[in-house]
Backbone as a printed PyTorch tensor [residue, N CA C, xyz], in Angstrom:
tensor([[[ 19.9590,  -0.8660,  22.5430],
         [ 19.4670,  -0.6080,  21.2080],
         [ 20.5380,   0.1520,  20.4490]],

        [[ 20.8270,  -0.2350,  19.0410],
         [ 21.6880,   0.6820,  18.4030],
         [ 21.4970,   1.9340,  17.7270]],

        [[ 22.4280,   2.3210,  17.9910],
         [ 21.9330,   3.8980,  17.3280],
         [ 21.8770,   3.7110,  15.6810]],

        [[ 20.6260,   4.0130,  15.3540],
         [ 19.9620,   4.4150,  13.7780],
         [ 20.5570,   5.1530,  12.6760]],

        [[ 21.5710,   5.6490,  13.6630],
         [ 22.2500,   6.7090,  12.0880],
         [ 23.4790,   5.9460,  12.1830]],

        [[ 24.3770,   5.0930,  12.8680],
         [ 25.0400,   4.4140,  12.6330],
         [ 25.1760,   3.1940,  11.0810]],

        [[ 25.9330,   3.0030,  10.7340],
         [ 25.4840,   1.6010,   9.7420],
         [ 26.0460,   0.1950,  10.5860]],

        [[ 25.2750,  -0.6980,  10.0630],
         [ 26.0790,  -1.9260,  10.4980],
         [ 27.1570,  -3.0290,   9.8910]],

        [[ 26.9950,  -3.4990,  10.7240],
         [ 28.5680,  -4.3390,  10.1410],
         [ 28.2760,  -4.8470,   8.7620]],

        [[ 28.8800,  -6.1590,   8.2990],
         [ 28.3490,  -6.9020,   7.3750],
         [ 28.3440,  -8.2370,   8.2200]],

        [[ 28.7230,  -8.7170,   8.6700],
         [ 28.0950, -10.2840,   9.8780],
         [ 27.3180,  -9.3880,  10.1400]],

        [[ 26.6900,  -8.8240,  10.8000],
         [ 25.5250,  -8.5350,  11.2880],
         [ 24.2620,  -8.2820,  10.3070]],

        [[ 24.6940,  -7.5280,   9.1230],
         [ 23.6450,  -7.7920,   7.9440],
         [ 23.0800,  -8.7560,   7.9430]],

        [[ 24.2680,  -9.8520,   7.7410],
         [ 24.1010, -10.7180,   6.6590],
         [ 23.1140, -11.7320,   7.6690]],

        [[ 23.3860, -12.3320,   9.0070],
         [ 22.7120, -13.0280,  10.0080],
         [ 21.1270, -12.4550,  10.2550]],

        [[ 19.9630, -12.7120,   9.6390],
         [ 19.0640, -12.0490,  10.4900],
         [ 18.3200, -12.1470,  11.1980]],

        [[ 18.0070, -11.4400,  12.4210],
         [ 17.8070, -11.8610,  13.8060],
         [ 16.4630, -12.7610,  14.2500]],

        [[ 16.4120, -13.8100,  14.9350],
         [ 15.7930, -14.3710,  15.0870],
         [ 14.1660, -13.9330,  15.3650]],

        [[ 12.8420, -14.4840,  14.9990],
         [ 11.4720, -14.1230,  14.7680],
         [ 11.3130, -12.9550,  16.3270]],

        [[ 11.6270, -14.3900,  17.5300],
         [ 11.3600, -13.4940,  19.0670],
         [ 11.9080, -11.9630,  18.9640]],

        [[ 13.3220, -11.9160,  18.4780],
         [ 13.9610, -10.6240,  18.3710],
         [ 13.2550,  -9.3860,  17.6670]],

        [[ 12.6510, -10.0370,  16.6510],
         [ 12.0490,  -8.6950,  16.2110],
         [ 10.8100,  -7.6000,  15.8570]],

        [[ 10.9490,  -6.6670,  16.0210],
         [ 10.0820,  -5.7450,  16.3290],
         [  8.6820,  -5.6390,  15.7180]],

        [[  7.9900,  -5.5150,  16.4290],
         [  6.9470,  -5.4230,  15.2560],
         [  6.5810,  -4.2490,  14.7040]],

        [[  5.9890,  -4.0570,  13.3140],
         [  5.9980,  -2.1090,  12.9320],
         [  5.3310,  -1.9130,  13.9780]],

        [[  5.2250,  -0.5850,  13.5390],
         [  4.4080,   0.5050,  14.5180],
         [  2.9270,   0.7220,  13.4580]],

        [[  2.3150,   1.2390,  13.7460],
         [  0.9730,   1.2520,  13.6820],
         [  1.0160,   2.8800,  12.6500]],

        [[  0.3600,   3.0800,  11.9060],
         [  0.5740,   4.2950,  11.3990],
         [ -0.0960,   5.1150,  11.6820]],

        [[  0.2410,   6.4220,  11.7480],
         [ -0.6020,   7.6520,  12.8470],
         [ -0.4060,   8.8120,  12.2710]],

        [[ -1.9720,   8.9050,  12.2010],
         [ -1.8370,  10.7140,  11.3520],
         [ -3.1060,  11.6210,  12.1100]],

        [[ -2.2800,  12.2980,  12.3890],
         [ -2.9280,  13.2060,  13.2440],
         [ -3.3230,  12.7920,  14.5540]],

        [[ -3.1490,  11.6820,  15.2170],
         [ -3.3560,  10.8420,  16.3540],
         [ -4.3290,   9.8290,  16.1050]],

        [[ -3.9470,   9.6450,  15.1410],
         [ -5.0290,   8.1900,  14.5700],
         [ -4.9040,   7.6350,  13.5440]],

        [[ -5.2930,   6.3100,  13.7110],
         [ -4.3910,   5.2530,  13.2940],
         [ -5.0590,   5.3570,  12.1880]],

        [[ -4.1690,   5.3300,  10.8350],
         [ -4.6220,   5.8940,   9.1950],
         [ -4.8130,   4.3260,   8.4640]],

        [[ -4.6630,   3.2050,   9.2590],
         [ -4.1330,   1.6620,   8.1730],
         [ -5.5560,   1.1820,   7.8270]],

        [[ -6.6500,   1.6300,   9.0210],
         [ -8.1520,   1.7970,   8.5570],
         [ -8.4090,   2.7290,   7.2210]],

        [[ -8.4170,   3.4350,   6.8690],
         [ -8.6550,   4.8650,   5.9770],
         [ -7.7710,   4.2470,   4.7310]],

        [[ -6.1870,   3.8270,   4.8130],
         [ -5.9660,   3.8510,   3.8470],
         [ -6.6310,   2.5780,   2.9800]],

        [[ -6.4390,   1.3720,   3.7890],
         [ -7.6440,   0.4300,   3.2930],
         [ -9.3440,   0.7110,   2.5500]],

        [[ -9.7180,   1.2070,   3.0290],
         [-11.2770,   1.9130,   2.2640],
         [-10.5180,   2.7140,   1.2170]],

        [[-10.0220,   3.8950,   1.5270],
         [ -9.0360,   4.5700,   0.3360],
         [ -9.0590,   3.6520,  -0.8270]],

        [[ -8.5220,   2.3290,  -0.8490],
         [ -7.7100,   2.0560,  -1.9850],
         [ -8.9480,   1.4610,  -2.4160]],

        [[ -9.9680,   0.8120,  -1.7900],
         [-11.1250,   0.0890,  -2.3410],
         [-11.9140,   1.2780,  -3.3920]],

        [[-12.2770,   2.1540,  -2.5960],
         [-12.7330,   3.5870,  -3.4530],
         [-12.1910,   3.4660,  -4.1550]],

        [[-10.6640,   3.9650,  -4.5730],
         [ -9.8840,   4.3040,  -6.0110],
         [-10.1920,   2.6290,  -6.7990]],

        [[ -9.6830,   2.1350,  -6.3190],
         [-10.7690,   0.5610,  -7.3360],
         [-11.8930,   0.5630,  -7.6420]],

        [[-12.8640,   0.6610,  -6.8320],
         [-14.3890,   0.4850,  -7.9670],
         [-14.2930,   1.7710,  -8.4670]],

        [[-14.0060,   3.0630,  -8.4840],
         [-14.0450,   4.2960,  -9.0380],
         [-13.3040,   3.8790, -10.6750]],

        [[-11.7560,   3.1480, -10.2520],
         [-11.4900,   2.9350, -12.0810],
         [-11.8000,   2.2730, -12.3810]],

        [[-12.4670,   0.8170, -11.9540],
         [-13.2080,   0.0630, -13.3450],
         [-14.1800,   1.0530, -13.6370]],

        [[-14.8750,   1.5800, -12.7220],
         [-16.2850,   2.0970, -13.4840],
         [-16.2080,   3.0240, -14.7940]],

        [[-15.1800,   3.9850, -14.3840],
         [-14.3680,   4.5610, -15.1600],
         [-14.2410,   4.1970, -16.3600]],

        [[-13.3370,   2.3280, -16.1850],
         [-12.5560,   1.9990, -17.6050],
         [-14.0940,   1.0530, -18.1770]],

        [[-15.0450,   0.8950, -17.5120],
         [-16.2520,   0.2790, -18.0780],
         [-17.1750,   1.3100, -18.5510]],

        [[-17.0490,   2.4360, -18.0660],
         [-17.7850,   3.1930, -19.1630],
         [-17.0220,   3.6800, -20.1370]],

        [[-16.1930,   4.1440, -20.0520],
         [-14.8060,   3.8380, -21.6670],
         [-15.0410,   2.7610, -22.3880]],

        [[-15.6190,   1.6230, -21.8570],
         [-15.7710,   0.6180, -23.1100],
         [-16.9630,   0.4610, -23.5120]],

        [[-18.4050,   1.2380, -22.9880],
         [-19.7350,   1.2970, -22.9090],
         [-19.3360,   2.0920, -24.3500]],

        [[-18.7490,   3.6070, -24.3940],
         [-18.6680,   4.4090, -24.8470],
         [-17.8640,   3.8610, -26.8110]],

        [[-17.0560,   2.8910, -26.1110],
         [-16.5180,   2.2560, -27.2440],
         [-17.8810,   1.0060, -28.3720]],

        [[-18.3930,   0.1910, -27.2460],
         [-19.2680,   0.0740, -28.1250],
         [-20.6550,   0.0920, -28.6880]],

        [[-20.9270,   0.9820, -28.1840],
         [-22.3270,   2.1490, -28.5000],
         [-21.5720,   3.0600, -29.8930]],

        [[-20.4450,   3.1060, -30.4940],
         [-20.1570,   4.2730, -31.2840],
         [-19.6900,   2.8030, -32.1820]],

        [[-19.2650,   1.5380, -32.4080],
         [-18.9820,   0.6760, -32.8950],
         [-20.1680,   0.2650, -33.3100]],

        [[-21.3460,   0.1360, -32.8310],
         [-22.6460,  -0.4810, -33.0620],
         [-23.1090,   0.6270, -34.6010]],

        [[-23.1250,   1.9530, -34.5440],
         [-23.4420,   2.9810, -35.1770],
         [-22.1670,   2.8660, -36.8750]],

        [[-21.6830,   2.1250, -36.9860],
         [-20.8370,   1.4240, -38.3260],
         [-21.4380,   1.6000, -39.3130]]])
Protein backbone atom coordinates (compact mmCIF):
# COMPACT_ATOMS: atom_id res chain seq x y z
CA UNK A 1 0.00 0.00 0.00
CA UNK A 2 1.32 3.51 -0.63
CA UNK A 3 2.04 5.86 1.72
CA UNK A 4 -0.86 8.75 1.83
CA UNK A 5 1.21 11.72 2.39
CA UNK A 6 3.26 10.91 -0.52
CA UNK A 7 1.84 12.37 -4.03
CA UNK A 8 1.67 10.36 -7.08
CA UNK A 9 3.10 10.22 -10.25
CA UNK A 10 1.20 11.53 -13.25
CA UNK A 11 0.95 7.85 -15.29
CA UNK A 12 -0.35 6.76 -12.33
CA UNK A 13 -3.03 9.59 -11.99
CA UNK A 14 -3.89 9.60 -15.10
CA UNK A 15 -4.56 5.37 -15.51
CA UNK A 16 -7.37 4.53 -13.08
CA UNK A 17 -7.24 1.41 -11.39
CA UNK A 18 -9.26 -1.22 -12.37
CA UNK A 19 -13.16 -1.82 -10.56
CA UNK A 20 -11.54 -5.36 -8.63
CA UNK A 21 -8.68 -2.95 -7.39
CA UNK A 22 -10.64 -0.68 -5.64
CA UNK A 23 -11.54 0.01 -2.28
CA UNK A 24 -14.63 0.38 -1.10
CA UNK A 25 -15.40 3.60 1.41
CA UNK A 26 -15.53 2.94 4.79
CA UNK A 27 -18.69 3.22 6.53
CA UNK A 28 -19.03 6.41 8.60
CA UNK A 29 -18.63 6.28 12.42
CA UNK A 30 -19.43 8.60 15.09
CA UNK A 31 -19.03 7.74 18.26
CA UNK A 32 -18.95 3.91 17.36
CA UNK A 33 -21.81 3.99 15.16
CA UNK A 34 -22.51 4.02 11.97
CA UNK A 35 -24.01 7.84 11.34
CA UNK A 36 -25.11 7.08 7.17
CA UNK A 37 -28.52 5.89 8.98
CA UNK A 38 -29.05 9.33 11.03
CA UNK A 39 -27.70 11.39 8.43
CA UNK A 40 -30.34 10.06 5.96
CA UNK A 41 -33.54 10.76 8.35
CA UNK A 42 -31.51 14.08 9.17
CA UNK A 43 -31.85 15.36 5.75
CA UNK A 44 -35.56 14.08 5.28
CA UNK A 45 -36.44 16.16 8.59
CA UNK A 46 -34.62 19.36 7.29
CA UNK A 47 -36.92 18.75 3.99
CA UNK A 48 -40.39 18.46 5.15
CA UNK A 49 -39.42 21.07 7.97
CA UNK A 50 -38.62 23.76 4.84
CA UNK A 51 -41.39 23.27 2.64
CA UNK A 52 -43.63 23.55 5.56
CA UNK A 53 -41.84 26.49 6.42
CA UNK A 54 -41.82 27.98 2.73
CA UNK A 55 -45.75 26.84 2.55
CA UNK A 56 -46.71 28.67 5.33
CA UNK A 57 -44.78 31.81 3.94
CA UNK A 58 -47.04 31.51 1.08
CA UNK A 59 -50.32 30.72 3.29
CA UNK A 60 -49.21 33.97 4.96
CA UNK A 61 -48.75 35.66 1.50
CA UNK A 62 -52.12 34.90 0.42
CA UNK A 63 -54.41 35.41 3.30
CA UNK A 64 -52.89 39.24 3.42
CA UNK A 65 -53.42 39.41 -0.66
CA UNK A 66 -57.06 38.24 -0.27
CA UNK A 67 -57.58 41.38 2.38
CA UNK A 68 -56.82 44.08 -0.98
Amino acid sequence: MADPTTTETVAAAAAPAPAAVRAKPAKTIDAGKQANRRIGVRLVIYTVATHAFAGFILLLFELGNRNK
